[in-house]
N, C-alpha and C positions, 0 to 999 in steps of 0.2 A: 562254370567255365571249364573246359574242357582246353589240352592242347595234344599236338602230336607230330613227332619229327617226319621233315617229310624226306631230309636227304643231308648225310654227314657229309662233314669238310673229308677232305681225305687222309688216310690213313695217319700221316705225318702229323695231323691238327689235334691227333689225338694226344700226342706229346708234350708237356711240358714248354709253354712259349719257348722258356729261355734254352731249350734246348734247340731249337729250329733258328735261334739266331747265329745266322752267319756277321761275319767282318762286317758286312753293310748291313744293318737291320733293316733296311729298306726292300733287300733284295727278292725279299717273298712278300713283298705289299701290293696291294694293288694301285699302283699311282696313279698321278693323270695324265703320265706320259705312255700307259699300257692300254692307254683308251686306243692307239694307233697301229695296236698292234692286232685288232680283232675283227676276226672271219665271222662271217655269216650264210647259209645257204638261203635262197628265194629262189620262189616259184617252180620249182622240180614238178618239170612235163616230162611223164611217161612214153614212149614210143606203143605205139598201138598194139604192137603184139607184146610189148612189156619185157624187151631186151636191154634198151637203153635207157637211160635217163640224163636228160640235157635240163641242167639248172643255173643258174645266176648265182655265182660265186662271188659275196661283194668282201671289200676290206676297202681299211682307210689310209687314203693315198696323202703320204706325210707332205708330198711337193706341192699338191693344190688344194691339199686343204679337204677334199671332198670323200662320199663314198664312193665308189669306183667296181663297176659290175661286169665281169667277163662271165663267158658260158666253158662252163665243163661239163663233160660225160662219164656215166659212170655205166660198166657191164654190170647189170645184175644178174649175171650169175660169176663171174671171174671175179666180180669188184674191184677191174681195171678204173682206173678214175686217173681221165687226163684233161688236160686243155682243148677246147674246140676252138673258137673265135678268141681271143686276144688282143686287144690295141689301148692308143688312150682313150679313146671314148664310150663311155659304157653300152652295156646291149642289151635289150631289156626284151618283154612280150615274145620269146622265141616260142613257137608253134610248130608239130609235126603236123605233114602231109596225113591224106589219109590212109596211106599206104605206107610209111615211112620210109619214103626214100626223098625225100629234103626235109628243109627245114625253112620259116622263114623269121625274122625276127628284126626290131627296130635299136638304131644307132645314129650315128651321124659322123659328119666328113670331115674338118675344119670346118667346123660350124653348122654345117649343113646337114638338115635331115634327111635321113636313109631309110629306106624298109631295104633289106637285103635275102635273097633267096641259097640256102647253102644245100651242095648236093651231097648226102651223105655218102658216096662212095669214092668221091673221088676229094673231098671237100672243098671242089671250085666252087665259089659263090659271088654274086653279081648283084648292082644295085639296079632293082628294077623299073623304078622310075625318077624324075628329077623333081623335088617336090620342095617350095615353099614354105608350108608350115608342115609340122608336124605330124604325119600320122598316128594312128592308135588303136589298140584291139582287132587287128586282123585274122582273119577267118576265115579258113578254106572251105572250098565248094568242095562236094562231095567227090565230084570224078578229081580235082585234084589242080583243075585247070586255069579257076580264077582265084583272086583272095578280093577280099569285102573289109574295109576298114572305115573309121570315119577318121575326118580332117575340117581344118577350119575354112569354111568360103568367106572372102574378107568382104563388105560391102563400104559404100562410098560415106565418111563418114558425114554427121548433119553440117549444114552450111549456109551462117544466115547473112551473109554479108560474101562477097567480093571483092577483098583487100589488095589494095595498091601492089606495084611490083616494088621493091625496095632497089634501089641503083647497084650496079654490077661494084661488088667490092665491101657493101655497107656490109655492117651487123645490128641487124634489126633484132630485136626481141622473137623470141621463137611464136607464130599465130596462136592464136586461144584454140583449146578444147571446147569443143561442143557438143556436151550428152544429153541424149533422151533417151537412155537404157536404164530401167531400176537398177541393174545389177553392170556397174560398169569399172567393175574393179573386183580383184576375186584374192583371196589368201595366197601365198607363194608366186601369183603370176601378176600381180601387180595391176598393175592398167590394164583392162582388154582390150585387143583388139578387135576396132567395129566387124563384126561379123557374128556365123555361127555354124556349130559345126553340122557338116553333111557324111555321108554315108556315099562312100565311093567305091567300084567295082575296077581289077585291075585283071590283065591275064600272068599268069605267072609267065609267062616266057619275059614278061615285060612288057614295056610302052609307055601308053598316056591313060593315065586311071581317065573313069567313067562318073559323074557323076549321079547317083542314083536316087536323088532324096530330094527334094527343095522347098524355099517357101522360108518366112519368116521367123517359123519357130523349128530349133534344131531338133536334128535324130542322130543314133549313134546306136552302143554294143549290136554291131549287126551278126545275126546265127543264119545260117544257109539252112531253107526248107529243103530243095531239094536245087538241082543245077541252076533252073531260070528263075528261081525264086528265094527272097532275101526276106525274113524279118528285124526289124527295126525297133530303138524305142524312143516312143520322143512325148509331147503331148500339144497336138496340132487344134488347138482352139485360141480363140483371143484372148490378149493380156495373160498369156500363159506362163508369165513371171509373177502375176498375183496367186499363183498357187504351185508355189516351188518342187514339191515334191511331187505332184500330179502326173503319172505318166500313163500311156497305153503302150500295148504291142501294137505294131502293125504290120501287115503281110505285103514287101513290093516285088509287083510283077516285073522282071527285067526284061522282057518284051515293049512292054509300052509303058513303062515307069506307073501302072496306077497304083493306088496304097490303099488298103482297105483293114479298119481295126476291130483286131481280133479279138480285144478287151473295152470294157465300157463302164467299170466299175469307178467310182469316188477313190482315188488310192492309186497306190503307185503301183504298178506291173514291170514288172523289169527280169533281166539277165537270164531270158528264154534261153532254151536249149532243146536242139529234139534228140527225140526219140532213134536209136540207130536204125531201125525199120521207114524211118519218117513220118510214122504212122501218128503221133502224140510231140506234143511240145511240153514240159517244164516250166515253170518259172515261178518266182519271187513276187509276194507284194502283201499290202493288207487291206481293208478296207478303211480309209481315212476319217475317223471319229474326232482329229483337232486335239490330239494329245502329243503333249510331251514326247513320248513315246508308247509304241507298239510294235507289237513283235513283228517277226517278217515269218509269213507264212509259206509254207511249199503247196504248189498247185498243178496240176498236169489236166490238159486240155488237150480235145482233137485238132489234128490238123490246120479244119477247115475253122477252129475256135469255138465248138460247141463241146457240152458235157463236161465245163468247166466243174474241177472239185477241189476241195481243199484235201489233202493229203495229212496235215501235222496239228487239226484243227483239236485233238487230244493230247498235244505234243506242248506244252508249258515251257518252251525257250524257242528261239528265236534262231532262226535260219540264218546262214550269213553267206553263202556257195552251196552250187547245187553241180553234179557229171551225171547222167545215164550211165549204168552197168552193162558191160559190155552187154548182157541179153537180153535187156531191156525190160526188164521184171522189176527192177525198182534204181533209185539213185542213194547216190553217194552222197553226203551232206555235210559240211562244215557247219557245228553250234557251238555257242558259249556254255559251260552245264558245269554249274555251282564253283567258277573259278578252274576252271578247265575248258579248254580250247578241245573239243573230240570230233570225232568221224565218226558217224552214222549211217546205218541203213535204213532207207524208208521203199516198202515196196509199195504196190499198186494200190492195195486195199488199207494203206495208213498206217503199217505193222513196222514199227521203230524200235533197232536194236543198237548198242554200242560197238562200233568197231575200233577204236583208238581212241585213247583220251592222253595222250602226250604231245598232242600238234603245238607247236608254237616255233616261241624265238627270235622272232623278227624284228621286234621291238628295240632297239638294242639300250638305249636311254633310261628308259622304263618299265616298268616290266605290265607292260599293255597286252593283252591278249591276241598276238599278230602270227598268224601262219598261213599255208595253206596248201594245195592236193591237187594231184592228177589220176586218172582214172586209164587203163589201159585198155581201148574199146573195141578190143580182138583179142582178148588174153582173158581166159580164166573163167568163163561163161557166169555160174550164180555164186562162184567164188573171187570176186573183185583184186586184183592185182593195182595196189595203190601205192606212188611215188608221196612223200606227205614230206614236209619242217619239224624237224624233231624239237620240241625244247625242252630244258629243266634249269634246275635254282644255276646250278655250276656251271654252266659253257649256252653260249648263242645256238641260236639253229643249225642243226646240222639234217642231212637226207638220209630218209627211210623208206624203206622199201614193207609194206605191209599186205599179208594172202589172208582175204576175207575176215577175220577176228583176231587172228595171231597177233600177238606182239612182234611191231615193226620190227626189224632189221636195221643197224646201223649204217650207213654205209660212206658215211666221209667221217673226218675226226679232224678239223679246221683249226682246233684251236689249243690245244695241247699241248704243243711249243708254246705257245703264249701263256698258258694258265694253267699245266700241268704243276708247276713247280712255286705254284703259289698260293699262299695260303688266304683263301677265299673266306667270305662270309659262310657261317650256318647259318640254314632257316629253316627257321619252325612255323607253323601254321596253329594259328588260334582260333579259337570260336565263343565270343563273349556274348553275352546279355546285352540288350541299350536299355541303358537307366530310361529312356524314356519309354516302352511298353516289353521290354521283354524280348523281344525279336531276337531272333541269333544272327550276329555278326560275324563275318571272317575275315580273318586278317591273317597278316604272316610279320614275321620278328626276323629281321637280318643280323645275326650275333656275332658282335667284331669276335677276329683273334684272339684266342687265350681268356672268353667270356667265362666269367662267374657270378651268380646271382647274388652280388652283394651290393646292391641299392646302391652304390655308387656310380653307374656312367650313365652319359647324358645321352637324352632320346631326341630324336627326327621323328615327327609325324609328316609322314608324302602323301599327300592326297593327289588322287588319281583326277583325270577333267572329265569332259563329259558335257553335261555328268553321267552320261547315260552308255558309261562304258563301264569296263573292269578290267580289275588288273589280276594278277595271277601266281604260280609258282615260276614263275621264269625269271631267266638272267638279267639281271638291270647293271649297266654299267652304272648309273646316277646311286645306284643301292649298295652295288659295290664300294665303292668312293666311298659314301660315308662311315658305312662299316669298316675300313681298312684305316680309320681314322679315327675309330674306336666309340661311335654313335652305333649305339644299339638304335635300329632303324625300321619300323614298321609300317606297314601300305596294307590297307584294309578296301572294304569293300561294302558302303555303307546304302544304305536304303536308296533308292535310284539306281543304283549298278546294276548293271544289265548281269545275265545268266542264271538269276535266280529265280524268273517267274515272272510274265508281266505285270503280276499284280504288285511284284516288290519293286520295281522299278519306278510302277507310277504312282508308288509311297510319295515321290515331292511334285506331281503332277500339281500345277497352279501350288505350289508351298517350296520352293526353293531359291533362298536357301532357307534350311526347315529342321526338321525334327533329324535331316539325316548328322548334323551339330554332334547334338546326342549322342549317337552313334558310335562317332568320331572318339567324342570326350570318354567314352565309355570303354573304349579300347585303351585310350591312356590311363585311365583308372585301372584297368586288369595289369598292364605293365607293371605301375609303380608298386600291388597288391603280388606280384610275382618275387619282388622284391628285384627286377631286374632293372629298375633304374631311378637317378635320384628325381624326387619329385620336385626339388632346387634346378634341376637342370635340363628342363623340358624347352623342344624346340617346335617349332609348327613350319612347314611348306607346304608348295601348291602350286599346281600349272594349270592356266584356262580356269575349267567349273574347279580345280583344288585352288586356284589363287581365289576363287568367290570365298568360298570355304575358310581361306584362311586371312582374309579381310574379315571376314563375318566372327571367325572364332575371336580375334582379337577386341572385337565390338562386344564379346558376351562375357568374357572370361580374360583374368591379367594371369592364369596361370603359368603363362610360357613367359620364361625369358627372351626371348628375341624371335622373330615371324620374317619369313622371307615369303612375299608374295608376290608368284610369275605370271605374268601376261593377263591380269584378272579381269573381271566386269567389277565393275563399281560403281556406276549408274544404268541401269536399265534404259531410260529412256533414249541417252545418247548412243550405247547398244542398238536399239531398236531402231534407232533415226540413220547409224552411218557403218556399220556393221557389211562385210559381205554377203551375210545370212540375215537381214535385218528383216525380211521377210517373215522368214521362220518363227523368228523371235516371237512378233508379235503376234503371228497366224496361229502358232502352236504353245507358245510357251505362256503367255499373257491372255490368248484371244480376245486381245481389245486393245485399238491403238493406247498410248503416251498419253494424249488428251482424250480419252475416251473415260479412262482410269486410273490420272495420273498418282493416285494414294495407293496404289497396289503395286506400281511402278516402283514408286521410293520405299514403300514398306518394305523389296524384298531387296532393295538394292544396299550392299555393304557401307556406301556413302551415309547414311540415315544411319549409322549407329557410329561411324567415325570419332564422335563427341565423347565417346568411352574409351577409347584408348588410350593406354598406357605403354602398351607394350612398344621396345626398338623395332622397327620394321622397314625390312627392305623393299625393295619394288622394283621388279624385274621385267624387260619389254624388248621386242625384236622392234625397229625401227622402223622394219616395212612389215608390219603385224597387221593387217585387216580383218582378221578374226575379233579379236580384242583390239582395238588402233591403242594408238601409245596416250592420246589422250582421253583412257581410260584410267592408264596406273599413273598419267599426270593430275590428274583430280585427285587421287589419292593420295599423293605424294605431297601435295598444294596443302590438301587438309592437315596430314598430318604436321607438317611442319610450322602452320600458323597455330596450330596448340600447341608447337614444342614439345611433341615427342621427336624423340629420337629417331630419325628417318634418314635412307639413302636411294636415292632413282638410279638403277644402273639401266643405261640403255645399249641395244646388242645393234652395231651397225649392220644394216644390209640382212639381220635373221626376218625373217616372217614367224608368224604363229606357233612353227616349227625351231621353238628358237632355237633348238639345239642338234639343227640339221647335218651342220659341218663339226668334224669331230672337236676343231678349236675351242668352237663353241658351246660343245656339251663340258672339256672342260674348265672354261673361263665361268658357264652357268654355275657348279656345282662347287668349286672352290670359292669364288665369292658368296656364296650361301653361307660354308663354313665358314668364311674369315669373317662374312657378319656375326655370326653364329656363337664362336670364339672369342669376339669383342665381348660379349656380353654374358660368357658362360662363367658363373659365381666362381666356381672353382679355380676357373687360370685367372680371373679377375683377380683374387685372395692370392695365388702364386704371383702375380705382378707386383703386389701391394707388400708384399712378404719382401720379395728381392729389391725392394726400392730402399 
């Protein structure tokens, strides 16, 4: 086992605790009323000649509860950083011209959805059309003169009867719902509405958008070829919801609307981009083998869609965003690489080098791998001028300005009033064996205030969902939190976690949950071996693939005193039968219906070992959760309480999947963990018993 700091508290932590208490020993904590106090920068778009930078500056709005996104500007070269747009409704997808002189970007009015076009020099700005639902992903045409977005076209829902009129006055019962959509309910947006989305053409001076796409099956991220021509992605064949991730490009003529596809592969093709010569298109996809997971490859093709190649086909991680360089010799790339979030360059002939490996921050909850980049595509020729999300262990994303391999440039400081003056967790980064074959493991150890390795304070295991994500060296409010509460607190990154090679990833391929248990258990074993925590006061959690995890750990092992498990799966089958990805599940993660196989169903589901528990555990669920529905941790909660374990269902009104979307709610999540947590922790238990 190896370990290695990645970054000191500051200077002050290095003091003596009880030197650093003030009057309020509170005063330098991190509570969970400092959750409301916290900045975050997203999406920082470059200006093409790479003067300005216009990004989405969010914080959490104490009055409603929500996060709350306005746009500021920053000069890079003066590092003037002011307000542009400001109101109460957030602003998101803001987009420069190709020439940068506007801007345009989406919002809404009392209610109503906006795309809005702002002129950079004088900053009048106007709504450009009156629109229904929602737009999304706009995209200017070359000369400047149209934008290309998708939105939803609603259709007429199914209707198998013609119901009486009810008499002027009554209250009748609301009519039934009538679905015949596999997918007719989606995580955070609830019920769908009958329709789907299309692909619309609008003129920037204004009007009445165009519709440019139709037909059954939706298209969307539209990228402009050149003025008269749009491509698309969607996957235009039948029952094209029995193969969820299936998609093509397609090239539509705005002349006479025909579409013709540019790709023809099994697998998904998506988030093209051309070439600034328009000579080559970009994009994303792999070839669909029916796995768990698979990497997402970089591709660049002609034009017209021939001499398609793989670009990263040497390249062992996984693509996640792709820009052209301004000279069009190779692209810019966002990848996951061994718990680092970086930027890369990939040129023509496949030649991949590192340009930044500190992107993140975005996560604000967890410390999930979320950032991302703009490319400046007049600025800097085969020396890339890049706006990126800066992250580290101590402070959210902030905006960086980075020339070709240089270390970024800071260029906001968000949050420093807030958490300068506070004594935050240290973290360290680990790298253990798993007792089950050896493999190296990484993890990171969040070390309360005033930590000493003397086997006495109680640990938090956070397991990350997924499972086919990672997590990383970045700011976690939820990390914070329990380390400020004196949980030495560690989140690892166990076999299945993306960024370390597709072949570690599809280590639980048809085996999850599986050997990555191990893993897990293995990183607790190094803890209490470090001497950094008592082996009497072990805690386990989990969200999503961590709540499987952490139903699963309590089925294998009584070693934790009390399990808080969030939004989990616990039967597969009902998973696979009412899930808004129910598809997936069974197409990729099982490949064989419920009744096909139902012994490999139950074998990997956490419910089938429920019969071994011992351990107090909670059960955590957003109310309108469609990802996991709530009667997934109701089964579990049902079980555990007919063997009398010691069990609590907390349910989160109105959260989704995202329970911990609104800041209330990250932390009502996190303190009811700990006061589960706390009931059952030996030590205060014995201080209870003591003072009775």
């Amino acid at each position: 086992m190896k370990s290695r700091y990645l970054v000191s508290a500051c200077c002050l932590a290095m003091l003596p605790y009880a030197a650093l208490a003030e009057k309020d020993p509170d005063s330098r904590k991190f509570s969970a009323d400092r959750v409301f106090d916290l900045e975050f920068a997203d999406d920082p778009q470059i200006s093409p000649n790479g003067s300005t930078i216009v990004y989405s500056r969010k914080s959490m709005d104490k009055f409603t509860d929500r996060v709350k996104a306005d746009l500021w500007s920053i000069n890079t070269k003066s590092g003037d950083h002011r307000p542009l747009v400001t109101s109460k409704s957030s602003k998101s997808s803001v987009r420069w011209s190709p020439n940068g002189d506007r801007l345009v970007y989406l919002t809404s009015t009392d209610g109503k959805p906006e795309m809005r076009l702002r002129f950079t020099d004088s900053g009048e700005s106007f709504s450009l059309a009156q629109f229904e639902f929602p737009p999304s992903a706009p995209s200017w045409s070359p000369d400047g003169k149209s934008l290309a977005f998708s939105m939803l076209v609603p259709e007429k829902s199914e209707s198998l009867t013609q119901s009486p009129r009810s008499p002027k006055g009554a209250e009748w019962a609301k009519p039934v719902k009538v679905i015949d959509d596999l997918v007719f309910r989606f995580d955070g947006a609830g019920y769908l509405p009958k329709g789907t989305n299309h692909v619309f053409v609008l003129s920037t001076e204004g009007g009445t958008p165009r519709q440019v796409t139709e037909g059954k099956n939706g298209f969307g991220s539209p990228e402009w070829l050149d003025n008269g021509t749009l491509l698309a992605t969607g996957n235009d064949v039948d029952n094209a919801e029995l193969d969820p991730i299936e998609s093509e490009i397609y090239r539509v003529d705005l002349n006479d609307l025909s579409r013709t596809a540019l790709t023809q592969r099994d697998g998904p093709d998506i988030a093209p981009t051309v070439s600034p010569d328009g000579s080559r298109i970009a994009f994303l996809g792999y070839d669909d083998k029916l796995k768990a997971y698979q990497q997402t490859e970089v591709y660049v093709m002609n034009a017209n869609g021939t001499g398609v190649r793989n670009l990263t086909n040497s390249y062992d991680r996984s693509v996640g965003a792709i820009e052209w360089r301004a000279d069009g010799r190779a692209l810019i790339a966002q990848s996951e690489v061994d718990g680092l979030l970086t930027l890369i360059s990939i040129d023509l002939s496949g030649n991949i080098r590192s340009l930044a490996t500190d992107v993140g921050g975005t996560s604000i909850g967890r410390p999930y791998a979320g950032g991302s980049f703009s490319v400046a595509d007049r600025a800097g020729g085969s020396t890339p001028v890049i706006a990126y999300t800066k992250g580290s262990t101590m402070r959210p994303a902030e905006v960086a300005l980075s020339r070709g391999n240089r270390t970024g440039r800071v260029l906001t400081d968000l949050n420093e009033d807030a958490l300068g003056h506070l004594n935050l967790a240290q973290v360290e980064e680990i790298k253990v064996s798993s007792r089950h074959d050896g493999r190296e493991i990484e993890a990171w150890v969040a070390l309360p205030p005033g930590f000493r390795a003397d086997g006495s304070y109680p640990m938090i295991l956070e397991i990350h969902g997924g499972p086919h994500t990672m997590y990383g060296p970045f700011f976690a409010a939820e990390i914070q939190r329990f380390a400020a509460e004196g949980y030495v607190t560690v989140y690892a990154n166990p076999r299945g976690s993306t960024g370390y090679g597709e072949q570690f990833a599809q280590l639980i391929d048809l085996n999850y949950p599986g050997e990555d248990h191990d893993d897990l258990m293995s990183i607790v074993d190094a803890l209490i071996a470090k001497n950094y925590v008592s082996k009497e006061r072990l805690f386990i959690t989990g969200g999503s693939g961590g709540g499987v995890l952490t139903a699963w750990a309590v089925g294998k092992t009584d070693r934790f005193a009390a399990a808080a498990t969030i939004k989990p799966v616990i039967n597969w089958t009902s998973m696979a039968l009412s899930a808004d990805i129910s598809r997936f599940v069974s197409r990729h993660w099982f490949r064989a219906q419920p009744w096909e196989q139902p012994e490999e169903y139950w074998r990997r589901s956490p419910l089938s070992l429920v019969g071994n528990v011992k351990t107090p555990t909670m059960v955590m669920v957003g109310e309108a959760d469609w990802r996991t529905p709530a009667w997934e941790a109701e089964q579990y909660y049902t079980a555990l309480k007919v063997q009398n374990v010691d069990s609590l269902l907390v349910r989160v009104p109105g959260a989704s999947h995202l329970i911990a979307g609104r800041p209330s709610q990250l932390i009502a999540k996190v303190d009811n963990i700990m006061g589960w947590f706390a009931k059952y922790d030996p030590t205060q238990k014995a201080n209870t018993e003591t003072e009775e």
